[in-house]
C-alpha positions as CSV (number, residue, x, y, z in Angstrom):
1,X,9.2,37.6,-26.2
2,X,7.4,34.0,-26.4
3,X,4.2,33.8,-25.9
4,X,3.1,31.8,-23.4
5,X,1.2,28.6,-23.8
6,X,-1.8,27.4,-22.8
7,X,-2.4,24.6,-20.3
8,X,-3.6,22.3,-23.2
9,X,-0.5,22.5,-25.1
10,X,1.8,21.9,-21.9
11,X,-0.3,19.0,-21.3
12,X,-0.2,17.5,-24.8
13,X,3.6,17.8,-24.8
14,X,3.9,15.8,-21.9
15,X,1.4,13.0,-23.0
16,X,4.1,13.1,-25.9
17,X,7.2,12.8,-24.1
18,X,5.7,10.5,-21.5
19,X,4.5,7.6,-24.6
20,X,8.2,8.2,-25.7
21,X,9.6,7.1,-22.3
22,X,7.2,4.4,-22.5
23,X,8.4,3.2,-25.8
24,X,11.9,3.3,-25.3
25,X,11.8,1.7,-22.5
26,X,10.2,-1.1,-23.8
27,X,12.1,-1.3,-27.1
28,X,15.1,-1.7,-24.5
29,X,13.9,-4.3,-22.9
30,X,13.2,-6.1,-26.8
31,X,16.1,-5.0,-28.2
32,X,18.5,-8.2,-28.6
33,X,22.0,-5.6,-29.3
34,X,23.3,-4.5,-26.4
35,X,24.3,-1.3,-27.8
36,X,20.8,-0.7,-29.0
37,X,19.7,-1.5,-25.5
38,X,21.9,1.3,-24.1
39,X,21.6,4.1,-27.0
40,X,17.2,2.9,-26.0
41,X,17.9,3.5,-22.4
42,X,19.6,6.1,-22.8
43,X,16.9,7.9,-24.9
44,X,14.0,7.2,-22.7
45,X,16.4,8.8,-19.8
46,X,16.1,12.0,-21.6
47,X,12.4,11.5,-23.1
48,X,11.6,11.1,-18.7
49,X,13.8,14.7,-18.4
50,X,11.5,16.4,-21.2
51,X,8.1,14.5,-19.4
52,X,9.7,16.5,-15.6
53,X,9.9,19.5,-17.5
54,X,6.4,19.7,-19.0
55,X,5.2,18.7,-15.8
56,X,7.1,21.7,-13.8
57,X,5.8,24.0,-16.4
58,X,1.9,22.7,-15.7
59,X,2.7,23.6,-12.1
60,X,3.9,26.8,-12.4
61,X,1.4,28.2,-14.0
62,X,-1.1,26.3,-11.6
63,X,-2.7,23.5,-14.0
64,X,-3.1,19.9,-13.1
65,X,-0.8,17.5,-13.7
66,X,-2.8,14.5,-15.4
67,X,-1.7,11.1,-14.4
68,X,0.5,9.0,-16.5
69,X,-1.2,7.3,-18.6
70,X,0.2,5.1,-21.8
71,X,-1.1,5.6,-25.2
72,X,-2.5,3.5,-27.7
73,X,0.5,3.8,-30.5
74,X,2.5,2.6,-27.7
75,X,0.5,-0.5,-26.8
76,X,0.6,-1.2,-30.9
77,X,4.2,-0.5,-31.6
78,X,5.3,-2.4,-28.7
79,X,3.2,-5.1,-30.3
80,X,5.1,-5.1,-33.8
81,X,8.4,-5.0,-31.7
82,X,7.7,-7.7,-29.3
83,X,6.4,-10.4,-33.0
84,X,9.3,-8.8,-35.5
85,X,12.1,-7.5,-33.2
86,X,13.0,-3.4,-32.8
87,X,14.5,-3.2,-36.1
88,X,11.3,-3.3,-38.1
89,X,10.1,-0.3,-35.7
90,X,11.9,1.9,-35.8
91,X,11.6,4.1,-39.2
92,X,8.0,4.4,-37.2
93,X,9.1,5.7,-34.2
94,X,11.8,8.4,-35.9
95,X,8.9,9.7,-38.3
96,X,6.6,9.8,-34.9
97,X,9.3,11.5,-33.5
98,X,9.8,14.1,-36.2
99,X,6.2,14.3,-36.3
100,X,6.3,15.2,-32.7
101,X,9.3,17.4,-32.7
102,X,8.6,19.4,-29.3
103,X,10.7,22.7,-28.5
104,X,12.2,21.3,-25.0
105,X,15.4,21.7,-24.0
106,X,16.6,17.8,-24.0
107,X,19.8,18.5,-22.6
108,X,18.9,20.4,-19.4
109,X,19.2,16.9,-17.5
110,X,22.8,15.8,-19.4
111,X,21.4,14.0,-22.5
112,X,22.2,14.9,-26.1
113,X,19.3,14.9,-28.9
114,X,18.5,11.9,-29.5
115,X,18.4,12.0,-33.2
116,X,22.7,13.1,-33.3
117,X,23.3,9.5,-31.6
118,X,24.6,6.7,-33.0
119,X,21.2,4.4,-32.4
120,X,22.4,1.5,-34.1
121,X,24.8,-0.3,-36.0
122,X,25.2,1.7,-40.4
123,X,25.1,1.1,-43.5
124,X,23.5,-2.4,-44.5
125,X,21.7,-3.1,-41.2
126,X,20.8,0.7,-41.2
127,X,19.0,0.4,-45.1
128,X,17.7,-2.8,-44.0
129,X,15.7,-1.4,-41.0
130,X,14.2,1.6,-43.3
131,X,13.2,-1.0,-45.7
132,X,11.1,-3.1,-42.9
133,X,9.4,-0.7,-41.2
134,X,8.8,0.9,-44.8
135,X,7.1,-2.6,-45.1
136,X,4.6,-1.3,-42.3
137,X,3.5,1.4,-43.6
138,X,3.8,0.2,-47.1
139,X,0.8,-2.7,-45.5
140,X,-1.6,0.3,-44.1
141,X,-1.5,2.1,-47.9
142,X,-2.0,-0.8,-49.9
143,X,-5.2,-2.0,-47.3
144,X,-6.6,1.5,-47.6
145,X,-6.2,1.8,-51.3
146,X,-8.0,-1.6,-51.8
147,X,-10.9,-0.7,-49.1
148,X,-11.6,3.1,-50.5
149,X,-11.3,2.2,-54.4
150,X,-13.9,-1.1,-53.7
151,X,-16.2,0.7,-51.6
152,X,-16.4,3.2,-53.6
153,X,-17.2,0.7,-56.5
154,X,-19.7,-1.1,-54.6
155,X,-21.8,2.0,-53.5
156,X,-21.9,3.1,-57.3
157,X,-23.3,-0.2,-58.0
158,X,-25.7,-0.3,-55.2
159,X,-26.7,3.2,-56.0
160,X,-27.3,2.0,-59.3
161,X,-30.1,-0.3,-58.0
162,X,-28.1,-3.5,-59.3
163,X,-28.5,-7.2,-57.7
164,X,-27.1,-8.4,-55.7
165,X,-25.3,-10.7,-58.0
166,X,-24.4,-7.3,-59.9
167,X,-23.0,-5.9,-56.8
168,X,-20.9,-9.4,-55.6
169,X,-19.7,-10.0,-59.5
170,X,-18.6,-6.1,-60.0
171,X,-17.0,-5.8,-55.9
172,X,-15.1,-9.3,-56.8
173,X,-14.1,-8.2,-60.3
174,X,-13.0,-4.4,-59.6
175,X,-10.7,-6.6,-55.8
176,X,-9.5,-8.8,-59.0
177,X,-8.6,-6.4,-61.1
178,X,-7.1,-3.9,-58.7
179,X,-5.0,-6.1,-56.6
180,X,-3.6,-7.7,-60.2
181,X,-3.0,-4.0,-61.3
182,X,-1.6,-3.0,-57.7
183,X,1.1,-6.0,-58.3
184,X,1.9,-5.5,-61.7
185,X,2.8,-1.8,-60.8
186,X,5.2,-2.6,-57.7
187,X,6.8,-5.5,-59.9
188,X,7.6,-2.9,-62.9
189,X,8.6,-0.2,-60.1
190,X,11.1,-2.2,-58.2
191,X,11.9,-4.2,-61.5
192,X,12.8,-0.7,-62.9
193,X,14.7,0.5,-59.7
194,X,16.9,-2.4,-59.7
195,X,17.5,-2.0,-63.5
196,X,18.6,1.4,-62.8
197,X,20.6,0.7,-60.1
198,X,22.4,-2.1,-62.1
199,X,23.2,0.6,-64.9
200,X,24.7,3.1,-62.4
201,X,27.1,0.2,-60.8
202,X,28.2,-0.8,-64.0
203,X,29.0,2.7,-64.9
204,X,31.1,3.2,-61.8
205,X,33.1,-0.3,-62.5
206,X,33.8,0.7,-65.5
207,X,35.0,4.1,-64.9
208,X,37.4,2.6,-62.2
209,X,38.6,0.2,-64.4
210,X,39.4,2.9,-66.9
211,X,40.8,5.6,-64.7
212,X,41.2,3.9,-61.0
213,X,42.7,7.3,-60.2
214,X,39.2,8.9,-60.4
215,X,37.9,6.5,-57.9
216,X,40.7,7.0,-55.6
217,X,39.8,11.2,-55.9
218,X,36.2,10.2,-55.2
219,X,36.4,7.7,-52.0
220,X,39.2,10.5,-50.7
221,X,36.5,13.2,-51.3
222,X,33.5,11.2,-49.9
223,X,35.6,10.1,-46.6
224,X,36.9,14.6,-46.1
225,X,33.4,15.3,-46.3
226,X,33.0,12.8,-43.2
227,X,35.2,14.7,-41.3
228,X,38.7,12.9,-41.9
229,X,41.4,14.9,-42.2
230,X,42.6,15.2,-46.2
231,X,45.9,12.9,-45.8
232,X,44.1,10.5,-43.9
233,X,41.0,10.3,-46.6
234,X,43.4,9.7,-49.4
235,X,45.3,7.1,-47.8
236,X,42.1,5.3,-46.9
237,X,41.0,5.8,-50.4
238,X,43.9,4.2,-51.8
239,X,43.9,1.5,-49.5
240,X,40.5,0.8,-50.3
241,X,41.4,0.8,-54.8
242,X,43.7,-2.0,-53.9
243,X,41.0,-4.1,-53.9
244,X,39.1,-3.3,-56.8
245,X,35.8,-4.9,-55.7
246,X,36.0,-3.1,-52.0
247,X,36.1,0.0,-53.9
248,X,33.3,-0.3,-55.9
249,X,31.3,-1.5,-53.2
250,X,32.4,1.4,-51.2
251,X,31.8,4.3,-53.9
252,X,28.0,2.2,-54.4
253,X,27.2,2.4,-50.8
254,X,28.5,6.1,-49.9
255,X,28.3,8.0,-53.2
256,X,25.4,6.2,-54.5
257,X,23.3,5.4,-51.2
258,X,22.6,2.3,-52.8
259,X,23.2,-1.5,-51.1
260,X,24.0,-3.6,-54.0
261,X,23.2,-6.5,-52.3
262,X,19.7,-5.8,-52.0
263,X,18.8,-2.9,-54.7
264,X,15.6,-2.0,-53.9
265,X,14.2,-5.4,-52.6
266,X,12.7,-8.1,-54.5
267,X,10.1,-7.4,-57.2
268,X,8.2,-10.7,-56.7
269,X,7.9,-10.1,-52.9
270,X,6.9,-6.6,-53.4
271,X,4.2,-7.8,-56.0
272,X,3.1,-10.4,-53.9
273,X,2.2,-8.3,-50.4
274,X,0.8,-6.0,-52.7
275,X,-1.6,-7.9,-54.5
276,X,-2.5,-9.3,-50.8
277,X,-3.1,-6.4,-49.1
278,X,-5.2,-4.6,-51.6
279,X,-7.3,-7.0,-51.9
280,X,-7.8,-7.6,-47.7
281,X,-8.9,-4.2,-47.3
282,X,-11.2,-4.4,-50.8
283,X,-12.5,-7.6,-49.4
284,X,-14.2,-5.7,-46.1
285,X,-16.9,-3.7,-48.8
286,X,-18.0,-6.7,-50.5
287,X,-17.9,-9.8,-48.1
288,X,-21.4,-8.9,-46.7
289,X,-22.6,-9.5,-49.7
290,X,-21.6,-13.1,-49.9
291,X,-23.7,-13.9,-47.0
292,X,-26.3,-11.2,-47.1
293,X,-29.1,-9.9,-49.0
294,X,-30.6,-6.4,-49.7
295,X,-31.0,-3.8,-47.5
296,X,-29.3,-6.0,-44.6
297,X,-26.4,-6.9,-47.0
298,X,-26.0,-2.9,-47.9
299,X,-26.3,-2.1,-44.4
300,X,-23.7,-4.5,-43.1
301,X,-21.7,-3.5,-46.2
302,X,-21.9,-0.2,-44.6
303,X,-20.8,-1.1,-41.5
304,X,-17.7,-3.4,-42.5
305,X,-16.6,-0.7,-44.4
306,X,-16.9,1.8,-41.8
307,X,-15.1,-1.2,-39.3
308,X,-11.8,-1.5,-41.9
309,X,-11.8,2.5,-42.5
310,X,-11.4,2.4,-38.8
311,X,-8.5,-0.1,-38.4
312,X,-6.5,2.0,-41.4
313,X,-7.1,5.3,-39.9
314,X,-5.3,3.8,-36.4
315,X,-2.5,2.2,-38.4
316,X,-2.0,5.7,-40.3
317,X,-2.0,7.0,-37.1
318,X,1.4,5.6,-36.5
319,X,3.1,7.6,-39.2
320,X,1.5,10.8,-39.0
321,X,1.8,11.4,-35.5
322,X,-1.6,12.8,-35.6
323,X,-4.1,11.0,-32.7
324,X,-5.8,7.9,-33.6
325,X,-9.3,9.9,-33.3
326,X,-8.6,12.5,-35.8
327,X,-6.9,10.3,-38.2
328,X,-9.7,7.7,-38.2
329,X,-12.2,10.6,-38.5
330,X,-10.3,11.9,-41.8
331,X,-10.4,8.5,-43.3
332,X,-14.0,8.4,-43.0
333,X,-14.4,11.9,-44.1
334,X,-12.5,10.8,-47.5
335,X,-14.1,7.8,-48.4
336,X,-17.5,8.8,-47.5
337,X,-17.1,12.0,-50.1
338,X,-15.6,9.1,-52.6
339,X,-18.3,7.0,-51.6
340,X,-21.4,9.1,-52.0
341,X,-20.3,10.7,-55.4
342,X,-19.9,7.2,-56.9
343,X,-23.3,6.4,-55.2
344,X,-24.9,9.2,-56.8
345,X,-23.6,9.2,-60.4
346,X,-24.7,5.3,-59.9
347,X,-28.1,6.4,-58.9
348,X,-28.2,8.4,-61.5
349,X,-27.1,6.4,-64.4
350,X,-29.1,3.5,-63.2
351,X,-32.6,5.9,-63.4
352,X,-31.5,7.2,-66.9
353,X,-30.6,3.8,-68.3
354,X,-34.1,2.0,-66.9
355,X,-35.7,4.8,-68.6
């Protein structure tokens, strides 16, 4: 026997399934496929069903029903959607969803989980929307990384009892030096990627080159495992080794998960947003101190730290699933322990140095 709930938890599930109505709804209205439009519709239909049912629960067990109300991810999400189209979204919204996974029955009103249909078009356009909203979160990481290393630099310094020049020269070097080494490391990484990649295509042309047989065995194998009946995998597969090229191109893409067009993305592009973002969110620590002096410039320092910590935590918000409060609170958590041990071993090398 389950045991029951307690009104708090009915009530959060429907604030769930209500912001998932909400953003369906308005990803349909964005969306420029019209089979995207229809699979969104059709989602938010059953997201609405879960909402009813969360609701009835509430009143059974005599709670109130809080008023609909639309949250913040929402209002953000909708945002990105509206400037870079539903595509770039939505590896966000599935992790929210996953995140969110809620024990309703989604097909007491007709409608099929959501996450067995057929959302969108496969293959290329499918990696390409993983690899855009990847991009999102890949922006949020590299801001917080820049922002939490920096400030952390800047408070040994301060604690130190440095200059101001001190503390401006060292917060501008260690922005410098991190958003360079930030770069370098996503240029080797996706350098290194596509290298490997490269290697296992060449492998596979030259193994059906040498023994096209093989291949055909392995497209018929991939295509069973899809569901097709055996005769009708193997005379796809040798349909497909006809055309040498086609086949190797199919083997890449199915047996390999790999889009050789693309192969990971380009390094300089990666190297490039990387370098950027770091050193936006290392800039928030250290700018005060460009117009500020002292105890006002620490202060402020303080404070525009505190300001990009907050902006980060609601962006992570988006990915975790966890509310904007809590995940804003963690971040300052984190980077205030970071901060205050490099602030103290500052403090304390600065006293034992100046004798």
């Amino acid at each position: 026997m389950s045991r029951p709930r307690s009104p708090r938890h009915y009530r959060s599930n429907l604030r769930i399934e209500r912001d998932n109505a909400a953003l369906y709804d308005r990803l349909a209205e964005l969306a420029s496929d019209e089979r995207l439009r229809r699979a969104y519709g059709r989602i938010a239909d059953g997201e609405r069903a879960n909402a009813l049912f969360w609701e009835d629960r509430l009143k059974q067990i005599g709670a109130e029903v809080p008023a609909p109300r639309i949250g913040a991810r929402v209002h953000v999400l909708t945002w990105f959607a509206r400037r870079f189209g539903t595509e770039f979204v939505m590896p966000t919204v599935v992790r929210l969803e996953h995140a969110d996974h809620l024990p309703t029955p989604v097909d007491r009103s007709g409608f099929r989980d959501h996450f067995l249909e057929p959302q969108a078009p496969t293959t290329r356009s499918g990696r390409h929307r993983t690899q855009s909203g990847n991009t999102l979160r890949a922006a949020v990481l590299g801001a917080n990384d820049g922002l939490v290393s920096n400030g952390s630099l800047v408070m040994g310094m301060a604690g130190a009892a440095s200059g101001d020049h001190a503390i401006l020269l060292a917060g501008f070097a260690g922005l410098v030096a991190g958003a360079c080494s930030m770069a370098l490391g996503e240029w080797l990484s996706v350098n290194s990627s596509r290298e490997f990649y490269q290697a296992q295509i060449s492998a596979r042309a030259e193994r059906l080159a040498v023994a096209p047989e093989d291949g055909t065995r392995s497209i018929a194998g991939i295509y069973r495992e899809k569901g097709l009946e055996p005769k009708t995998a193997e005379a796809l597969a040798e349909h497909l080794t006809e055309r040498p090229r086609t086949a190797l191109d199919t083997l890449v893409r199915e047996d390999l998960g790999i889009d050789p067009e693309e192969l990971g993305g380009s390094a300089y592009g990666a190297a490039i947003s990387s370098f950027c973002l770091f050193a936006l969110g290392a800039l928030f620590p250290v700018a005060p101190y460009l117009f500020l002096s002292g105890h006002a410039a620490f202060l402020t320092c303080i404070a525009s730290t505190i300001a990009g910590l907050a902006l980060i935590g609601m962006g992570t918000a988006l990915f975790t699933g966890r509310s904007m409060l809590f995940s804003i609170a963690r971040q300052l958590g984190i980077t205030v322990a970071a901060a205050s041990v490099t602030y103290a071993v500052g403090h304390f090398l600065g006293v034992a140095l100046t004798g």
